[in-house]
C-alpha positions, 0 to 999 in steps of 0.5 A: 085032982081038977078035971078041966073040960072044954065045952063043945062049940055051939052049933047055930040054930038056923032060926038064930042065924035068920033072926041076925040075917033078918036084922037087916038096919042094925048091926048084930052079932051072936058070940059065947061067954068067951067073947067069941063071935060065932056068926054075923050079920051083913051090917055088923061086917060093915060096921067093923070094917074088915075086922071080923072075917065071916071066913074065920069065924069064931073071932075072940073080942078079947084078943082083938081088944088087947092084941090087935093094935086096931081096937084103938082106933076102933073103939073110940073109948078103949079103955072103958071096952077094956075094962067091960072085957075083963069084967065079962070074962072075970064073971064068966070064970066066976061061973065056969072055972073049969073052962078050959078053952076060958082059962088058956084063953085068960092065960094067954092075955094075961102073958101076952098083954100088960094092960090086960093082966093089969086089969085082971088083977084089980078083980073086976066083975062087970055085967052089963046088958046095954052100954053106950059104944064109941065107934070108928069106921072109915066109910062113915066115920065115929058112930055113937051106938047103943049095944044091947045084950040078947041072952039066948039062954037055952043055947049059953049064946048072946046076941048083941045088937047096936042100935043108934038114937032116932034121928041122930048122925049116928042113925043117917051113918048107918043107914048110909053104912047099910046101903054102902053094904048092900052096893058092895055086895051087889057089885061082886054077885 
């Protein structure tokens, strides 16, 4: 028989959590090979508009991406996000097969969401560590942003980060996004 086990969730370094809070221009965020995002920075909360909750931390992407009827209008090429979902969650039941929190997590979508068992079964493995990311967000509008993937490879985590083309629309978006951000902030302290 099998033994299934459920990897104990990661505790963040304090010098990981510094490094997000010090990337005050660019949106980052730390998550597992789950697709959990586990902690946040300011600019990040503000680029995905309310979706991620700093009070309800971990938030699974991959439920977002195909249960939360947002992620539509959210990610402006759904389809092409989709696919690198499933292709990352594929490879990492590649490496963890006995992850338990992985395979419930994979089962769960597979029942809750046709478009997410449809493209489990095309048997996908997709590794990507940059890709171009079409984005929407009431404050500034669509964004095009280049996501980059971290590893922290000590800690099993990723931090990804996006970043926009040098003097693009999308670099005046978020620096206008940064200082809407910090206003907000400002105003409720």
């Amino acid at each position: 028989k099998l033994r299934t086990r459920t990897p104990k969730a990661p505790i963040l370094r304090p010098s990981v959590l510094a490094l997000l809070a010090g990337m005050t221009g660019i949106p980052a965020y730390v998550r597992n090979a789950r697709a959990d995002i586990l902690a946040a920075n300011d600019l990040c909360l503000a680029l995905y508009d309310g979706i991620i909750d700093p009070d309800r931390l971990p938030f699974n992407v991959a439920r977002f991406v195909f249960l939360d009827g947002r992620s539509h209008g959210f990610f402006l090429d759904w389809d092409e996000v989709a696919d690198g979902t499933v292709g990352a969650l594929r490879a990492e039941a590649g490496r963890n097969p006995l992850d338990r929190s992985l395979t419930d997590l994979i089962g769960e979508l597979t029942a809750r969401s046709h478009p997410f068992a449809t493209k489990w079964a095309q048997h996908n493995v997709r590794l990507h560590r940059t890709a171009t990311k079409r984005l929407h967000n009431s404050v500034v509008g669509d964004l095009e942003l280049t996501g980059d993937a971290l590893e922290l490879a000590g800690d099993g985590l990723t931090i990804i980060a996006y970043t926009a083309e040098p003097g693009s629309a999308a670099e005046e978006k978020l620096a206008l996004l940064g200082s809407w951000q910090r206003s907000k902030t400002t105003t409720r302290a």
